[in-house]
Each structure stands twice: as structure tokens, then as C-alpha cells.
MDAnalysis code that builds the backbone (N, CA, C; Angstrom):
import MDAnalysis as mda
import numpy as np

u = mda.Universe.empty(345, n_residues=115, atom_resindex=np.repeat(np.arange(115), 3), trajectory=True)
u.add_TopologyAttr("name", ["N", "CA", "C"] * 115)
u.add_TopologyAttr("resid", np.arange(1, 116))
u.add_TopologyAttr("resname", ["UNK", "UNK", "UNK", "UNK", "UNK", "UNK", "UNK", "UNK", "UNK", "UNK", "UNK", "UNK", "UNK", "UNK", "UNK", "UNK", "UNK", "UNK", "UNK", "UNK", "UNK", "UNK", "UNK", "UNK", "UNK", "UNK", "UNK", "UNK", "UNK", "UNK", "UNK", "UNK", "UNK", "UNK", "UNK", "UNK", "UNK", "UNK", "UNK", "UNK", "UNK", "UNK", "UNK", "UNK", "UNK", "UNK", "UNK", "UNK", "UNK", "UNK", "UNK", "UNK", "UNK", "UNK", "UNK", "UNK", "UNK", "UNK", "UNK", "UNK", "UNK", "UNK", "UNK", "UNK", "UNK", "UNK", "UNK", "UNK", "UNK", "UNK", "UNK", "UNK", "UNK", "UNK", "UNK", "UNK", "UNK", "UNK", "UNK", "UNK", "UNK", "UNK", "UNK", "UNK", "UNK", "UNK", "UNK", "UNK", "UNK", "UNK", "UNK", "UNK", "UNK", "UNK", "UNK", "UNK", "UNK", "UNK", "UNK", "UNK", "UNK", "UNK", "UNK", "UNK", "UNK", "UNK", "UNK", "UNK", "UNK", "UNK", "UNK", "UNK", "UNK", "UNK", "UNK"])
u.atoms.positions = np.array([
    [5.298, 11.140, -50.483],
    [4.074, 11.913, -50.479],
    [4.291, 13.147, -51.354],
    [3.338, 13.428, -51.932],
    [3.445, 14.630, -53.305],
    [3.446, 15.766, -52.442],
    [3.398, 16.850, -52.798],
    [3.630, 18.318, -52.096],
    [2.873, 18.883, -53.076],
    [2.234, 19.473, -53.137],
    [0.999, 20.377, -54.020],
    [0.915, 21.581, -53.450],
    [0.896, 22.907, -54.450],
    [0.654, 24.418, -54.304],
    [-0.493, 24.627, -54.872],
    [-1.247, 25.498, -54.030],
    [-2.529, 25.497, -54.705],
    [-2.778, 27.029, -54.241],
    [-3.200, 28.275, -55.247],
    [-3.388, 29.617, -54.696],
    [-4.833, 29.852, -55.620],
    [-5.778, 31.136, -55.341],
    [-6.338, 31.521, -55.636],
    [-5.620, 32.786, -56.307],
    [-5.968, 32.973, -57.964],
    [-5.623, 33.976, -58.469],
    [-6.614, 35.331, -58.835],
    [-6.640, 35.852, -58.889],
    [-7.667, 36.928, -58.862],
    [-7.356, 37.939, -60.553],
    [-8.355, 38.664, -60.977],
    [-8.111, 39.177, -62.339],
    [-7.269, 40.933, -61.591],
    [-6.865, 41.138, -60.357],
    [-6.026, 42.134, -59.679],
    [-5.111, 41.854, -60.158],
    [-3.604, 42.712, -60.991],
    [-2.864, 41.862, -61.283],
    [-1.637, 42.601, -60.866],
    [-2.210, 42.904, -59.385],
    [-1.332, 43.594, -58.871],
    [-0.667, 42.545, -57.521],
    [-1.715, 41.463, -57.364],
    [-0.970, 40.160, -56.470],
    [-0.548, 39.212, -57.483],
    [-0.169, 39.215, -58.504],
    [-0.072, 38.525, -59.487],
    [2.029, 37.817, -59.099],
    [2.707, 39.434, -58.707],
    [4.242, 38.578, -58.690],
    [3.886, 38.160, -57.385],
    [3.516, 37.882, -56.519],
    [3.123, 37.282, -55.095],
    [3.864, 36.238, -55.257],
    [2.348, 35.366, -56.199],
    [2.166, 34.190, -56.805],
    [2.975, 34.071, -57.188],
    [3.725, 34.920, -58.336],
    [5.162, 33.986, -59.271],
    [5.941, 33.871, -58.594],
    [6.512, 34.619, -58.058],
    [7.221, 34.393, -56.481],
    [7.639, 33.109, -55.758],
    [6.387, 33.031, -55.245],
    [6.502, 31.449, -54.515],
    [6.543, 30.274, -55.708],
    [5.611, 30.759, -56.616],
    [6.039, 29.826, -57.724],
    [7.350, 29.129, -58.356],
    [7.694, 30.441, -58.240],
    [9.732, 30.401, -58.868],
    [10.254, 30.064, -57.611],
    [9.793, 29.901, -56.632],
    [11.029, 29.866, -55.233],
    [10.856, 28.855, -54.269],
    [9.900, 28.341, -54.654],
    [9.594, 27.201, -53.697],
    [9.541, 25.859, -54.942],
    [9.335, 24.498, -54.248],
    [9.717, 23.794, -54.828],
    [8.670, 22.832, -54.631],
    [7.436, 22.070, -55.291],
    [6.509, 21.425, -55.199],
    [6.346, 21.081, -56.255],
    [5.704, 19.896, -55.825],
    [5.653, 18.216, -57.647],
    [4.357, 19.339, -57.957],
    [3.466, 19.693, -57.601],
    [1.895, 20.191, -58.626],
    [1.794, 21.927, -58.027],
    [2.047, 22.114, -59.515],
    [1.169, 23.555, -58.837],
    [-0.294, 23.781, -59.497],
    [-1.428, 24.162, -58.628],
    [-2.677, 24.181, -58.946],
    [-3.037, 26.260, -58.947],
    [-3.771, 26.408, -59.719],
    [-4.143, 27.769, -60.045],
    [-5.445, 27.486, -59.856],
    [-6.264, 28.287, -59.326],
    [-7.551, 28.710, -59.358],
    [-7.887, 29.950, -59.897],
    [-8.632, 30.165, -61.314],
    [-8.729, 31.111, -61.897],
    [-9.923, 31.279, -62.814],
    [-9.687, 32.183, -63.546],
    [-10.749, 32.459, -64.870],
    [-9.947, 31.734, -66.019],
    [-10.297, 31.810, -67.266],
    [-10.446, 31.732, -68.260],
    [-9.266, 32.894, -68.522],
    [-9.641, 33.947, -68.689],
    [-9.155, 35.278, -68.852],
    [-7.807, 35.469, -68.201],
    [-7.466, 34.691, -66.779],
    [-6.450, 35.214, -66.223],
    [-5.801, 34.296, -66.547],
    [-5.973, 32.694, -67.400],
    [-5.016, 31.786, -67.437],
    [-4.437, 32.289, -68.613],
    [-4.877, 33.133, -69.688],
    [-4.563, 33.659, -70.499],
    [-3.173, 34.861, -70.352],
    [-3.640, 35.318, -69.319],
    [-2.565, 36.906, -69.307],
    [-1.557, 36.490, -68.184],
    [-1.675, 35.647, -67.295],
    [-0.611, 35.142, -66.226],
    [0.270, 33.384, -66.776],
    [1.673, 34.000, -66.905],
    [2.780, 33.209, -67.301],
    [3.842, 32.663, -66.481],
    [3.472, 31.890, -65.772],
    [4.294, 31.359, -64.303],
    [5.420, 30.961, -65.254],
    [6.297, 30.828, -64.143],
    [7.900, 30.072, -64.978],
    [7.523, 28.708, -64.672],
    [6.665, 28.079, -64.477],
    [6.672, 26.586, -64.229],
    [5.049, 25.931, -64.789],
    [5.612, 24.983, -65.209],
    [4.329, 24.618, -65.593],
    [3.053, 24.236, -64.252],
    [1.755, 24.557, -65.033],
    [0.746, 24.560, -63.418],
    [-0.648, 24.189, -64.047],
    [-1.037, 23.641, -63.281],
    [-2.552, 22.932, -63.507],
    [-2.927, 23.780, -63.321],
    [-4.813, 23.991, -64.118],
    [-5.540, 25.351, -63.707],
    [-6.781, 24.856, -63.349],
    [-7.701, 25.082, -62.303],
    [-8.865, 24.914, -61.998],
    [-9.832, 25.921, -62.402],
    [-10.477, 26.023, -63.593],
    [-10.762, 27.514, -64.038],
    [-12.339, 27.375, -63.545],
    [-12.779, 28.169, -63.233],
    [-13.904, 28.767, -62.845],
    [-14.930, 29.984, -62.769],
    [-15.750, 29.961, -62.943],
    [-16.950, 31.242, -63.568],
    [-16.877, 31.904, -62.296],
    [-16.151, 33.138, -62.043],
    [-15.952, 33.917, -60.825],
    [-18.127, 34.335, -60.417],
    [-18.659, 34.295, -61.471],
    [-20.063, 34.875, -61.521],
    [-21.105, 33.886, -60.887],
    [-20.611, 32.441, -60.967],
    [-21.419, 31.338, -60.528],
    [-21.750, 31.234, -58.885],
    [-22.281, 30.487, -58.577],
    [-22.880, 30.363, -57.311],
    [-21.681, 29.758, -56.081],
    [-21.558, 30.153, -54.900],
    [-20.714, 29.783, -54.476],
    [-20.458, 28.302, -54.121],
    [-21.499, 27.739, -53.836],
    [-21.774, 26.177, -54.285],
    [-20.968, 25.472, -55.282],
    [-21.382, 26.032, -56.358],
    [-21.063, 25.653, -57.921],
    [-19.125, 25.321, -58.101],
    [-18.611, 26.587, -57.530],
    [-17.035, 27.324, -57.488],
    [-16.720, 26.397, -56.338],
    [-17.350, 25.887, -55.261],
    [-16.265, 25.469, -54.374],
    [-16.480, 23.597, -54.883],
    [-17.885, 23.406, -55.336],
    [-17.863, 22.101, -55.740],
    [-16.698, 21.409, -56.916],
    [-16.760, 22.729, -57.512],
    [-15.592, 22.361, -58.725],
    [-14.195, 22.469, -58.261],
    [-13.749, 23.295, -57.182],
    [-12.637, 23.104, -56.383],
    [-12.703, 21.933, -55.758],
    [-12.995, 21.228, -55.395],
    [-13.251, 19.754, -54.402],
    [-13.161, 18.757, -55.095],
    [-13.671, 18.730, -56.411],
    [-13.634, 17.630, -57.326],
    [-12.269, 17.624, -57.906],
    [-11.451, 18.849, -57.663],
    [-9.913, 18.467, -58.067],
    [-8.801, 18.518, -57.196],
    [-9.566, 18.725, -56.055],
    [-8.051, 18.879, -54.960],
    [-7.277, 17.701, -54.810],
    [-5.977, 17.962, -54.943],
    [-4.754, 16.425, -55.172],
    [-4.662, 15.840, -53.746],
    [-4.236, 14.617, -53.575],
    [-3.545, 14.102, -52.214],
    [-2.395, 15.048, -51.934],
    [-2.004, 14.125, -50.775],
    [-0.621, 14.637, -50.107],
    [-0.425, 15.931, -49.572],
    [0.659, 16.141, -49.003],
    [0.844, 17.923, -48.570],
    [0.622, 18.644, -49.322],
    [-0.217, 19.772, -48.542],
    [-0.891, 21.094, -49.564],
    [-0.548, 22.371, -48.765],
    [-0.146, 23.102, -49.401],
    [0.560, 24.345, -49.448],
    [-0.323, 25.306, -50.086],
    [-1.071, 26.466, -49.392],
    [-2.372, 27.420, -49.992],
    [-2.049, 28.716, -49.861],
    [-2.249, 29.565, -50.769],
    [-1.670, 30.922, -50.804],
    [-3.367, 31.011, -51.123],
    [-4.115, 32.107, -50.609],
    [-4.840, 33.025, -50.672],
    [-4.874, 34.639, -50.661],
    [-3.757, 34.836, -50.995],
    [-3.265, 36.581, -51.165],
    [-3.635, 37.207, -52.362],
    [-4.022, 36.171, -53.621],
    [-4.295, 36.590, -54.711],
    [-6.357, 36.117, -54.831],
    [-7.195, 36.814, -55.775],
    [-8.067, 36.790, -55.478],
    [-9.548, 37.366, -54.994],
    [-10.562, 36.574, -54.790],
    [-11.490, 37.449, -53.997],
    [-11.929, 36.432, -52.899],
    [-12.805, 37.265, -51.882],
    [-13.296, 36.581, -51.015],
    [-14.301, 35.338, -51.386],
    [-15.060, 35.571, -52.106],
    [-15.544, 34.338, -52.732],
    [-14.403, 32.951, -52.827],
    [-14.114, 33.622, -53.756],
    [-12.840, 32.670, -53.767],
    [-12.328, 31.909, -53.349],
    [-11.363, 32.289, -52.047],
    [-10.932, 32.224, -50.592],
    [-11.672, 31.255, -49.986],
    [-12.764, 31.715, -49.720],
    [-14.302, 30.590, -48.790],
    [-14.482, 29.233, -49.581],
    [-14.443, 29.296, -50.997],
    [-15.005, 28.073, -51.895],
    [-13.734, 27.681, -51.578],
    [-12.204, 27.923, -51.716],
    [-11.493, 27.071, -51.417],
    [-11.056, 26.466, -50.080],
    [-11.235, 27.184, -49.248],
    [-11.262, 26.574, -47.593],
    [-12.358, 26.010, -47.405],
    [-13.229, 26.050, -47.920],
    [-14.638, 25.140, -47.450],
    [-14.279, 23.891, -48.471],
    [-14.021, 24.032, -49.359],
    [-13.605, 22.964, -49.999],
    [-12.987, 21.674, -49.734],
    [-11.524, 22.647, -49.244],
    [-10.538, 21.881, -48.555],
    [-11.212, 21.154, -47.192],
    [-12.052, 21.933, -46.558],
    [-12.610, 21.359, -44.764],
    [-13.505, 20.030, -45.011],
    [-13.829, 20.309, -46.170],
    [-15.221, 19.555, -46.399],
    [-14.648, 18.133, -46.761],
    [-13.815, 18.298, -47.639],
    [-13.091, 17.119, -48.003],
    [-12.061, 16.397, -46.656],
    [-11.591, 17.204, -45.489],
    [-10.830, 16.638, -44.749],
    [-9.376, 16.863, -44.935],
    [-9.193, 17.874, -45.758],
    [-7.789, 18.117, -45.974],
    [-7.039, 19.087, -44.775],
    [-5.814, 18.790, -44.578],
    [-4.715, 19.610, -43.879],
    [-4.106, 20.481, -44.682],
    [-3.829, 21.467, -44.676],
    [-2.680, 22.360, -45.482],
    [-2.015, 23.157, -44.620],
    [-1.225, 24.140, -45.074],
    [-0.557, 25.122, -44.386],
    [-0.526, 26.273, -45.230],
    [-0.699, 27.478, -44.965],
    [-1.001, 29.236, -45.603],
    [0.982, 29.077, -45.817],
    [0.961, 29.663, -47.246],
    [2.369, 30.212, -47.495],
    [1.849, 31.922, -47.977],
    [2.866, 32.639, -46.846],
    [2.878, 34.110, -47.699],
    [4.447, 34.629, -47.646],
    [4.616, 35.856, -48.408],
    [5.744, 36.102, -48.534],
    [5.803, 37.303, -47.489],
    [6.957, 37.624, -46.794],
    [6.810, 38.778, -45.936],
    [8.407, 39.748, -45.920],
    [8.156, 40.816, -45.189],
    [9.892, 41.370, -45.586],
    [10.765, 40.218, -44.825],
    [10.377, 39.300, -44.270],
    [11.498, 38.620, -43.787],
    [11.691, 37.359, -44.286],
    [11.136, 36.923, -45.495],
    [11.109, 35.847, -46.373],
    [9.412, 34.901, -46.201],
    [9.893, 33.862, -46.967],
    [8.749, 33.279, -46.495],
    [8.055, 32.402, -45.366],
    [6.859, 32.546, -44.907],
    [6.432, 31.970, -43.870],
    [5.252, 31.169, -44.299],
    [5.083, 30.127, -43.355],
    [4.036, 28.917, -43.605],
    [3.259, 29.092, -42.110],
    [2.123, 29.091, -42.060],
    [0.959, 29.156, -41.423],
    [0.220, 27.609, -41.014],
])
């Protein structure tokens, strides 16, 4: 079964090492980005990563439909620390709607934890 990372990135690019973080430190066959245009541009993960890019301005409909039409099989692993609330909702409604399981990864002073 595949293992897939999937976070919401936000144009803040102050949660930005969050993300590289778990990126560089954890270990999963797909990593998925949810982003702009703009931020796939200025954010340089050490690993290569699929991007789900999306019009932060569009309807929330629109943003979570286009999240749904690409969410992968298998175990899913979701960071929402980076981002906006929009965001966040189109991708958990996404994920519910479709029937998916995942688990929240964040980083904390005591390493990382899964939710």
C-alpha cells in the first residue's frame, strides 16, 4: 500500500520549514502540495512532490473539487499547519467526501506526532 503526504501550503512563508521538515524527515512514495502557482515557484522541497495548484480566490466548491479529483489511494498522512482556512476545509471536506482515512502529522518540541 502507497503512503502519500499531502499538506496545504500557504503564500506565509513563515510555515514554509514546517513543511520541509517533514518533507526531509519522513519517508513516503508521494508527496502532494496544495498550493498557488506563485508558491510552487518560491518553495524548493529536497524531494521531488506533486503539486495540486489552485486559485486561492476561487469558490470553495471549485478548490475542494479540484482537491478530490486528485487525492491518491493508500495511507495518507495530512499536515495542515501551512496555509489558510479555506484551504484546510476544501481539503478535509474533500478527503470526507471521498471516504478517505488519514492521520494529522505535526512537528512538536518533542518530535513528531501523528493524529
Amino acid at each position: 500500500m502507497s503512503k502519500s503526504f499531502i499538506a496545504t501550503l500557504g503564500v506565509g512563508k513563515g510555515t514554509w520549514g514546517h513543511v520541509s521538515r517533514l518533507i526531509s524527515e519522513q519517508e513516503f512514495d508521494r508527496i502532494i502540495l496544495i498550493s498557488t502557482d506563485w508558491v510552487k515557484e518560491n518553495f524548493h522541497p529536497q524531494k521531488e512532490c506533486e503539486w495540486i495548484l489552485i486559485n486561492n480566490r476561487a469558490g470553495f466548491d471549485v478548490i475542494k473539487d479540484e482537491i478530490k479529483q486528485k487525492l491518491p489511494e493508500g495511507e495518507l498522512t495530512v499536515s495542515i499547519i501551512s496555509g489558510s482556512g479555506k484551504e484546510h476545509t476544501a481539503l478535509l471536506s474533500a478527503l470526507k467526501e471521498d471516504g478517505k482515512e488519514y492521520k494529522l502529522i505535526i512537528l512538536t518540541g518533542s518530535g513528531t506526532k501523528f493524529y
